[in-house]
N, C-alpha and C positions, 0 to 999 in steps of 0.2 A: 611015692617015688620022687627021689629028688631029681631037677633040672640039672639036663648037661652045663658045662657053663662054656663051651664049642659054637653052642649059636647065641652069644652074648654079643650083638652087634658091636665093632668097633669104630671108633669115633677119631676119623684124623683130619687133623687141622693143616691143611695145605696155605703155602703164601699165596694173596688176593690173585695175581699175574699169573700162577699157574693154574687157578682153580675154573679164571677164564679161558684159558686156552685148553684147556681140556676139555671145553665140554664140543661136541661137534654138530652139524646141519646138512639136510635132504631136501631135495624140491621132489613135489611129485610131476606123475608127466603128464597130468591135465594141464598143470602151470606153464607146463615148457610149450604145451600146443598151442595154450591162452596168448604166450607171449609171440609165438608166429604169427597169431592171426593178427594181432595190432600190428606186429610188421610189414603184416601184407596189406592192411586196410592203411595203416600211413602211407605206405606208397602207391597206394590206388590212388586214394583222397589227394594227394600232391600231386600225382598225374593226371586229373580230374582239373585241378585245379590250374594247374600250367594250363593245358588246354583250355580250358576258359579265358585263361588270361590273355592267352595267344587269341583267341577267338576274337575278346573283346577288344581286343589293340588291332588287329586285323580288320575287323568292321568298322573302327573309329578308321583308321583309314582310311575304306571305299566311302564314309561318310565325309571326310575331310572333300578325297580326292573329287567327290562328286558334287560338292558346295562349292569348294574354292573354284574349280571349274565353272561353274553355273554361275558364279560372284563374279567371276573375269567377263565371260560372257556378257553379264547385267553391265560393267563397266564399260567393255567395250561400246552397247548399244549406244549408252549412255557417251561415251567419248564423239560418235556419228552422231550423234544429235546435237551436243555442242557443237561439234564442227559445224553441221547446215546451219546454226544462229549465228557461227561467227561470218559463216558465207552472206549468209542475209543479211547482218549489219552492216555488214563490209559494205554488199552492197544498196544497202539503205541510204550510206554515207553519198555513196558515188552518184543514186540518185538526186540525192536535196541539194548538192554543187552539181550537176549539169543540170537540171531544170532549171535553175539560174538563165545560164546563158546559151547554152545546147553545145552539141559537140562541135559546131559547128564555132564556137569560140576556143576552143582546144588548137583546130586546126586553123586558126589566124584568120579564119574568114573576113570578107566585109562587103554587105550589100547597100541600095542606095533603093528601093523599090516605087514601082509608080504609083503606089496608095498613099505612103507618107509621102511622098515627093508633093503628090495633089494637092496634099492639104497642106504641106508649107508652103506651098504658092497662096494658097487661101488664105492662111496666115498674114502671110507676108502684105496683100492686098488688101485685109481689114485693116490692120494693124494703121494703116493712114486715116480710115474711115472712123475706129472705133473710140477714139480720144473724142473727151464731151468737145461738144461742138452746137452753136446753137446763136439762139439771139440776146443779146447783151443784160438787158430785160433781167435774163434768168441765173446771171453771175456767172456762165461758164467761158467768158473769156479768160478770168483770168485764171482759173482750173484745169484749163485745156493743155497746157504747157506741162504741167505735171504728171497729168494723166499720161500725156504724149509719151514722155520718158518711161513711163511707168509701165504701157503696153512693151514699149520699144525695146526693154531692157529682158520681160517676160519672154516677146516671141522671137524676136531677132537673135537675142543672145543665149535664148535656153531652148526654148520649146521647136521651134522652126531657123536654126541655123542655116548658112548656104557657106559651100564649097566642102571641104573634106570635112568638116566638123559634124556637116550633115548624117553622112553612112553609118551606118551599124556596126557595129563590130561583135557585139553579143547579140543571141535572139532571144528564141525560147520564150520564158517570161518577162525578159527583158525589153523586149520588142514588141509585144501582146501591150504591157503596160504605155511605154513611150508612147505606141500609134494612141492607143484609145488618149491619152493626156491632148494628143497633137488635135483630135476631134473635138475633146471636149474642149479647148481652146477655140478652134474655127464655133463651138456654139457660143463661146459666151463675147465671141468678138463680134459676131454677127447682133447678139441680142445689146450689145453696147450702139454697134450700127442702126440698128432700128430706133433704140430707144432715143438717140437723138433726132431722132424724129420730133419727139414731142417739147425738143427745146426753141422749135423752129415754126412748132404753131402760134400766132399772134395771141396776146392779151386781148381779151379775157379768158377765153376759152383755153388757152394755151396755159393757164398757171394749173389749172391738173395735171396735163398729160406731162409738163415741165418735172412736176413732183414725183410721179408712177418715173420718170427716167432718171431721176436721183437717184429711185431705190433698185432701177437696174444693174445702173451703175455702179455702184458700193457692193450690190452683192456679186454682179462678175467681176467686179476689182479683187472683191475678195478669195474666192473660188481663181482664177490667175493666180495670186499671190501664191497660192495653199499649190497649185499646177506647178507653179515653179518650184517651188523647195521639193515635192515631189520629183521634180525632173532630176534636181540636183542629186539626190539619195541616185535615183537610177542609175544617174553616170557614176557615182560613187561606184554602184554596184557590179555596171557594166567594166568599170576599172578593173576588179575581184576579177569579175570573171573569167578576163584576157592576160591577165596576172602569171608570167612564167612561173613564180611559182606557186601558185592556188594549181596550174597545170600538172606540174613534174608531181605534187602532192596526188592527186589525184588518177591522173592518167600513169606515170610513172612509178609513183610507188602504190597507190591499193590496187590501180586494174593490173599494173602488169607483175607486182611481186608478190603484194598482200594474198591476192584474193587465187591468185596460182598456187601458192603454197598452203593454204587452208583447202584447197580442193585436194593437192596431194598427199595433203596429210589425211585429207579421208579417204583417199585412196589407199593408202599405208593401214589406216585402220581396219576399212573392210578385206583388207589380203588382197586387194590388187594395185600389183607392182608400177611403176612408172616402165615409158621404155627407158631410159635411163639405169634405173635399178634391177631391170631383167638382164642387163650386160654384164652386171657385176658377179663373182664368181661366189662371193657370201651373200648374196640376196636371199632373206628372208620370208618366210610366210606370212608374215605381218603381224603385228604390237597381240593382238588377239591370239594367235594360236601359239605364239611365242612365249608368252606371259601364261597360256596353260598347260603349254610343253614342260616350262622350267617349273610348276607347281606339280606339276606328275611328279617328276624326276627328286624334286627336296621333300614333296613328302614321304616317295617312296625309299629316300635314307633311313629320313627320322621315324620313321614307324616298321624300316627291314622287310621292306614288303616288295615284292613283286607289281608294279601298279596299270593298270591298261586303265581306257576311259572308252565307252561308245558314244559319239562315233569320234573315229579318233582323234587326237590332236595335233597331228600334223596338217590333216585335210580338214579341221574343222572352220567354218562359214559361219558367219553370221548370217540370221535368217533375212536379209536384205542385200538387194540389187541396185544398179545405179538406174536414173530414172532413164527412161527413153530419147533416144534425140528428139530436135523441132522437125517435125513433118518434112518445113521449107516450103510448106504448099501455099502458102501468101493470105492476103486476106481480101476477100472479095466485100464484104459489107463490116463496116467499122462495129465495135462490140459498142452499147448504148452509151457506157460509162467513157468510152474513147475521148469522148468534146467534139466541139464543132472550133470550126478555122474561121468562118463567116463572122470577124469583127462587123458591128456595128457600124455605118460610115454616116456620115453627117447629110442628114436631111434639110433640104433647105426650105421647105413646104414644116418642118416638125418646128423649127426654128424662128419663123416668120410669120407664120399665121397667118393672121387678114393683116400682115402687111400691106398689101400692094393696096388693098379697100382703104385701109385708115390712109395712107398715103395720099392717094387719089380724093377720099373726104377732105383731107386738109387743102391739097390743092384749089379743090371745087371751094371752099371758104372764102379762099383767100382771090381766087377769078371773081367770084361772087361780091366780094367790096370792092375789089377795082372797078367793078362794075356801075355797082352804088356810086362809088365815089365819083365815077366820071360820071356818070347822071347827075350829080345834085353839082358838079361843075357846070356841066352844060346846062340846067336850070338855073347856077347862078349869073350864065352867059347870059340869057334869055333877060332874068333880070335884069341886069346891069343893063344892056339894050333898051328898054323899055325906059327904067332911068334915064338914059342920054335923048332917047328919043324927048320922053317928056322935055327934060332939059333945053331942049332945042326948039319945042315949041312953043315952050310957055316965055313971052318976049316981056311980059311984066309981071315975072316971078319974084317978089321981094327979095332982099339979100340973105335974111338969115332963113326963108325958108331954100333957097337956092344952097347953102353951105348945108344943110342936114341931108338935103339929095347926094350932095359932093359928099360929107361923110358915108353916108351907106354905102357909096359907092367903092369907098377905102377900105370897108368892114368887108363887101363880098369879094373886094379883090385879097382882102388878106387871105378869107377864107377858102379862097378858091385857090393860090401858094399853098398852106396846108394839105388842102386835099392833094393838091398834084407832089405835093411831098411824100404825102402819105401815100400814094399809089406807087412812086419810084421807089417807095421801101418796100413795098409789097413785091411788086414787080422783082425786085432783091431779094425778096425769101420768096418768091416764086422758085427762082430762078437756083437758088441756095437746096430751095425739095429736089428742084429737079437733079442738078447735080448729085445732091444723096441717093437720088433713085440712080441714077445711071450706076453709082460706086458701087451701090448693093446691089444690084443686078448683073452689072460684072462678075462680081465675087461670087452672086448666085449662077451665073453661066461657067465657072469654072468646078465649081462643087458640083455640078450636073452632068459635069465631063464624064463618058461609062471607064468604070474602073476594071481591071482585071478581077476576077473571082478572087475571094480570100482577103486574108491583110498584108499578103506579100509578104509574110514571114517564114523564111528560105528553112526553118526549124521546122514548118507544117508540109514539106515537100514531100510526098509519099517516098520518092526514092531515097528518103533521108530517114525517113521513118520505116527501113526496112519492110514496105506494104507488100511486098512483092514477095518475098521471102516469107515473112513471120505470121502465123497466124494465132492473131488475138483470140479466137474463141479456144483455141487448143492450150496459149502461153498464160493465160491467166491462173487455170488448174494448177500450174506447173506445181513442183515440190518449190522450187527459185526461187519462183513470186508468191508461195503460201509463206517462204519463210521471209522476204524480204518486206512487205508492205506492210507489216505491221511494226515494222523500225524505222518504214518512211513516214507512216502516219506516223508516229511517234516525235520523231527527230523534226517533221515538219512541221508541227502543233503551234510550238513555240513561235516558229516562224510567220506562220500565216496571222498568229493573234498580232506581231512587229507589225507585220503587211496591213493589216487591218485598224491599225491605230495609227499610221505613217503612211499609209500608200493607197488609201481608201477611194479618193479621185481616180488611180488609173484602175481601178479590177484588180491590183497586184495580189489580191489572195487568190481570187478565181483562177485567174492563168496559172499560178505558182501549184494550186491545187490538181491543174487540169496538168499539167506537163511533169509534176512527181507522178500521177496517175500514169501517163503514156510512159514514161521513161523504166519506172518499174518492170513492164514488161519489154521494153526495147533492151536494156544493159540484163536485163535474167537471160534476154533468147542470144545477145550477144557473146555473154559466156558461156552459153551452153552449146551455141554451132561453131564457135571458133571463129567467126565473121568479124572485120573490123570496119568502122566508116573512114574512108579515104577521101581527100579533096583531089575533086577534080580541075574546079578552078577556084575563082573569087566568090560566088558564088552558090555553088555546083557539088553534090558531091556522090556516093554510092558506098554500098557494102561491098564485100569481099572478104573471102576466105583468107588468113592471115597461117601464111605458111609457119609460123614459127611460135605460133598460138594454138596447140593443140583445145578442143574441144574438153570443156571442166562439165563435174558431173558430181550432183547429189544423189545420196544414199535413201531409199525410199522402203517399203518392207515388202519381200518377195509376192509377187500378184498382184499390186496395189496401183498399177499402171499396165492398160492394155495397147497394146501395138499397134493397132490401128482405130480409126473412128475420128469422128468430132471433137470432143471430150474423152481422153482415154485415163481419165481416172477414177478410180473405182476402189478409194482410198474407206477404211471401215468397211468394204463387203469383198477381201483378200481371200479367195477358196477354203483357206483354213481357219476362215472365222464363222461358218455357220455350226449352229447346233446341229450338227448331224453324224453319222458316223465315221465318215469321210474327211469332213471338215476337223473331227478330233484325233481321227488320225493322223492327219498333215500336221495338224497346232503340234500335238505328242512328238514328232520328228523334228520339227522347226526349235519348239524352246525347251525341252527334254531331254538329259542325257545322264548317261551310265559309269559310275567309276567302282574297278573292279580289282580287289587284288588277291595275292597270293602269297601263303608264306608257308613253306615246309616247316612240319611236326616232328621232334624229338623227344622219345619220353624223358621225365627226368631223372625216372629211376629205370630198371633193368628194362629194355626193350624186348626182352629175352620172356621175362615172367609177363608185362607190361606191351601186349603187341596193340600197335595201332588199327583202327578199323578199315586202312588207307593207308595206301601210301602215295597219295599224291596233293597232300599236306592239305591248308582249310584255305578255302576260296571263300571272300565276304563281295557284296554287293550292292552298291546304294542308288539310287535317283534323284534327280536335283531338278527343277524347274526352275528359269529367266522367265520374269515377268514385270509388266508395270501396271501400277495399281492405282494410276490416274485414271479417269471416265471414262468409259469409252460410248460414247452414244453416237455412230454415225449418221449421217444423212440418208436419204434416200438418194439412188446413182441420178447422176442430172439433175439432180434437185439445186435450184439455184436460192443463194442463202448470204446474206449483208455479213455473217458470221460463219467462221472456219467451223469445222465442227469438232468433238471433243474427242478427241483419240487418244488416247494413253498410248496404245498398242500402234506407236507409228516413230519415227525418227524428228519429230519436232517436238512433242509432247511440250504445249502452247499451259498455262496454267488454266484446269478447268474451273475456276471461279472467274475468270476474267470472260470478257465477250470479243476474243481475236479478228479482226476484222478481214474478211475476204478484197480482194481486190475491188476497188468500183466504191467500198463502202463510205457513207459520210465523214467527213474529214474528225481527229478527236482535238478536244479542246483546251487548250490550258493556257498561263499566263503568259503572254512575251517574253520571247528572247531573243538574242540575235546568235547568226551559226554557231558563233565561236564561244557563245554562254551554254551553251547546251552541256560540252564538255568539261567546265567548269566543276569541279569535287566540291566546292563550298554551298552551294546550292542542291536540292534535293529535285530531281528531273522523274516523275511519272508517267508514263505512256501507257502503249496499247501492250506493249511487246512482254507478257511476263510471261516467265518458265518454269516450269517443274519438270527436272530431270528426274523420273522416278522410278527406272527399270533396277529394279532388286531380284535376291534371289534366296530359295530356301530348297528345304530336304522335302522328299515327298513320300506317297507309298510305293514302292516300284510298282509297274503294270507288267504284267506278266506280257503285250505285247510287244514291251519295250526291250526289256526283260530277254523273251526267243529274238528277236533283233540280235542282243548284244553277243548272246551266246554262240550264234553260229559266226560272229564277227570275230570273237575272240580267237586269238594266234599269236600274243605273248607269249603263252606259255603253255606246252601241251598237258599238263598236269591242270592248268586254270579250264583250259576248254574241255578235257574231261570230266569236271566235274562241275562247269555249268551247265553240259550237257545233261548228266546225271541229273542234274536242280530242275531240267525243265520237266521231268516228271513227278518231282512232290513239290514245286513252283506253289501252290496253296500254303503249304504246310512249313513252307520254311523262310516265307518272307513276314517278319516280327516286326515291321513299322511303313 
């Protein structure tokens, strides 16, 4: 059978454009369900991911807001601690210019006392006696003359003045030095007086004791000399110290503007106002809360956040108070390191020795030849008699044996003129000791004269020294005097090495050391009660409450000074410093806090398909610790110590490699200088005084009781507190660092 030729496939050739268009396409509908679920997983995964993102921008906030916080915080401490170093230099300064001359040269004082007065009569009375003086023999006539001028010009015109030139006008260590130079002049005028003792004993025996008064001589010639240019620096000094303006420098600008204004500035710092600044109608909460008010507020732009902090920052404190007032309760027995007033006065028995013995030897000598000597006269009387008698009997005595009687006769009367010469020159230096004894026994019955207690130095007057008022065993502690005495030892170093290579005859280091020591605690208790010293007369003067000098006040760390006691500080053992659970509770409150924010959640795709788990947006949460990470090793309370102790965790923070020295402690040592080199930039100046400001601050792990604290505190925002509320029941589970 043949093929139809109906199913002969036919073959057409369409153009390339239509053969594409023709041909058509189907998706199935696994494809179309395949392609919703990627739509619905991309906008999961994007909503997933916004929230993340929101989450982690939101927590970098509460970590910003809670560091930066914690970091103002560490600055502000840190700012209070500067402030008491610059209090303490300040007053460091004010100490090493009034121990100079005392306040008592501020106020034009001028005294004339009956201690120096004594001994420049004594003075005044050697001063005839002590120029060599002696017997010709020993060369000191023509010596005497020079010497003369030589005392004359040391005690007359420097050391022992009469009429106004006499009085004081500075004291303090001014006065302490002067008196003691005035003493140690009445010793060496006296041992001048004595020593010409031995110019007056006769040859032979007299060329020793003539030579031991040479080398008196020369060496109190020399020691005078060395008294005087001493004397002369003092008045230099005493010049400075009455000086209007060393005055207006000191009293007028550091007591009354410097050192007011560094008090109010840390009063500014720790948030408390001046009265002044509470009248004002924009008065501040202070540089502190200020400075973490305006860090809330810009971060909480730059990160869209809603921001709170616990505890807040309006009312936020640093964890320090101001120290305590001074008691006022006076001081009944002086602290050991205080000094003694009881100058030295001149002994006349220390000075003299077996004077009056060796005296009375030489006398007995010199009786003792006149004695001789008229005996062997009146043995040559006897002679000569016996001679003439012979002579008269013998009536045919040859001539030439007659002229050899007549000679001997000329020989014992020569001899017998010598001798009676020689006794009227003795009789002369009899007569020459005695005179000397009478002159030093004068001068000795005036130096015997009873003197008033003390050295008369109106600077050592208790009412001058605030005794009544200020108690040394309570002001020494003080925060004042921990921050000031180690910028007087410092700033005095220099000074006392000057003192001690220059002024080494009067004590001027002791006194200068002994009166920076008192003054430290007189100008710290000065500033701190408001009291000023007023003159009363020439004289004379007193404390008193200065109406127009409110009471200044350093910053100390809350607990570290208790209210009443002896000693009320109890600096390194502050309630919130023990390991215990208490005491880490307190620390946890004190340098611990919370920054908290808030940012409402939008999905970014459908809210609709896309519901949030909440709608009271994502609440983050950080914690930040203020700390200083300098020593802290405290003392034992009432433990007494030549050395501050190492506190990081205190408002001076002293550098713990250094040994800061407590009040009282031995003076530190370094090269001379004089006041005005100290401040000198070209020069390199080391002292006792180093610092390390070292309060820092970092992120921590929250504490969940810090944590319930903040939560029931929070009332920014009622969406924030319901859902810190919420956190404090999975508080484990959802705090990540």
């Amino acid at each position: 059978m043949e093929r139809s030729n109906n199913n002969v496939a036919q073959v057409v050739w369409l153009p390339r454009g239509r053969h594409s268009a023709a041909r058509g396409g189907k998706i199935t509908l696994v494809t179309i369900f395949a392609i919703l679920g990627l739509i619905v997983m991309a906008g999961f995964v994007g909503n997933a991911g916004h929230v993340v993102t929101v989450k982690i921008a939101t927590q970098n906030a509460a970590d910003a807001i809670a560091f930066s916080s914690a970091q103002w915080m560490a600055r502000g401490m840190n700012a209070v601690t500067a402030t008491n170093h610059l209090l303490g230099e300040a007053t460091g300064l004010v100490v090493v210019l009034e121990a100079i001359g005392g306040p008592e040269a501020d106020q034009n004082m001028e005294d004339y006392p009956a201690q120096p007065k004594t001994l420049d009569t004594v003075n005044r009375s050697l001063a005839s006696t002590a120029p060599m003086n002696g017997l010709p023999v020993y060369g000191v006539t023509a010596l005497r003359p020079l010497d003369q001028k030589f005392v004359d010009f040391v005690v007359k015109q420097l050391v022992s003045p009469e009429g106004d030139r006499a009085k004081f006008k500075a004291f303090a260590t001014i006065y302490d030095s002067k008196f003691v130079l005035k003493k140690s002049t009445s010793e060496y005028l006296m041992a001048k007086s004595v020593a010409n003792i031995g110019f007056f004993v006769p040859p032979p025996w007299g060329y020793i004791s003539a030579a031991v008064a040479y080398g008196v001589h020369i060496y109190s010639n020399v020691k005078l000399a060395k008294i005087g240019v001493e004397y002369v620096i003092l008045e230099g000094l005493q010049i400075l110290a009455v000086n209007p303006v060393v005055k207006n420098f000191k009293v007028t600008l550091i007591e009354g503007q410097l050192i007011p204004a560094l008090a109010a500035h840390g009063d500014f710092v720790a948030g408390r106002m001046s009265k002044s600044a509470k009248q004002k109608p924009d008065a501040g909460e202070g540089i502190v809360n200020g400075a973490v008010g305006d860090a809330l507020r810009h971060l909480g732009d730059v990160y869209h956040v809603e921001a709170a902090l616990y505890p807040g920052a309006t009312n936020f404190r640093l964890p320090i108070e101001a120290e305590p007032a001074p008691s006022m309760r006076g001081t009944q027995t002086d602290e050991p390191e205080w000094g003694s007033d009881e100058l030295p006065t001149v002994k006349a028995e220390d000075v003299l020795g077996d004077f009056q013995d060796d005296i009375n030897d030489n006398k007995k000598k010199i009786r003792r030849r006149i004695q001789e000597l008229e005996a062997s006269i009146q043995m040559l009387g006897e002679l000569e008699a016996k001679i003439d008698k012979l002579l008269a009997d013998a009536k045919d005595m040859k001539a030439d044996e007659r002229q050899k009687y007549q000679d001997e006769k000329q020989e014992i009367s020569r001899s017998r003129t010598e001798k009676q010469q020689r006794i009227v020159e003795l009789k002369k230096q009899l007569a020459e000791l005695q005179k000397q004894q009478d002159e030093i026994n004068s001068a000795i019955a005036s130096m015997r004269q009873p003197l008033p207690p003390g050295s008369g130095n109106i600077s050592a007057k208790p009412t001058h020294l605030a005794h009544d008022k200020m108690r040394q065993a309570e002001e020494r502690y003080t925060q004042w005097v921990r921050a000031t005495y180690p910028y007087v030892d410092s700033f005095r170093a220099p000074i006392l090495s000057q003192f001690d290579s220059l002024l080494s005859e009067s004590d001027a280091p002791k006194h200068f050391r002994k009166w920076t020591d008192r003054y430290t605690l007189t100008k710290a208790w000065q500033f701190r009660s408001g009291f000023r010293f007023q003159r009363d007369s020439n004289n004379s003067g007193h404390w008193q409450k200065d109406a127009k000098a409110d009471p200044l006040q350093m910053y100390v760390m809350l607990g570290a000074f208790a209210k009443n006691g002896e000693r009320r500080d109890r600096k390194g053992h502050e309630p919130w410093t023990p390991d215990t659970p208490s005491g880490k509770q307190q620390a946890e409150q004190l340098f611990t806090l919370i920054g908290m924010t808030q940012r409402d959640l939008t999905p970014q795709f459908s809210p609709v398909i896309y519901p949030l788990a909440t709608d009271d947006g994502i609440t983050t949460f950080a914690q930040a610790i203020y700390y200083n990470s300098n020593d802290q090793t405290p003392l034992a309370i009432g433990a007494k110590s030549k050395t501050q102790a190492k506190l990081g965790w205190d408002t001076l923070n002293w550098d713990p490699t250094a040994a800061t020295p407590e009040w009282g402690a031995e003076p530190f040592k370094s090269s001379a200088k004089w006041p005005w080199e100290i401040f000198d930039s070209s020069t390199t100046f080391v002292g006792t005084a180093h610092v390390r400001l070292n309060w820092q601050a970092k992120l921590m792990p929250v504490t969940e009781s810090r944590f319930n604290q903040a939560a029931k505190a929070s009332l920014v925002n009622p969406k924030m507190t319901a859902n810190l509320i919420k956190a404090r029941l999975f508080f484990k589970q959802l705090v990540t660092h």
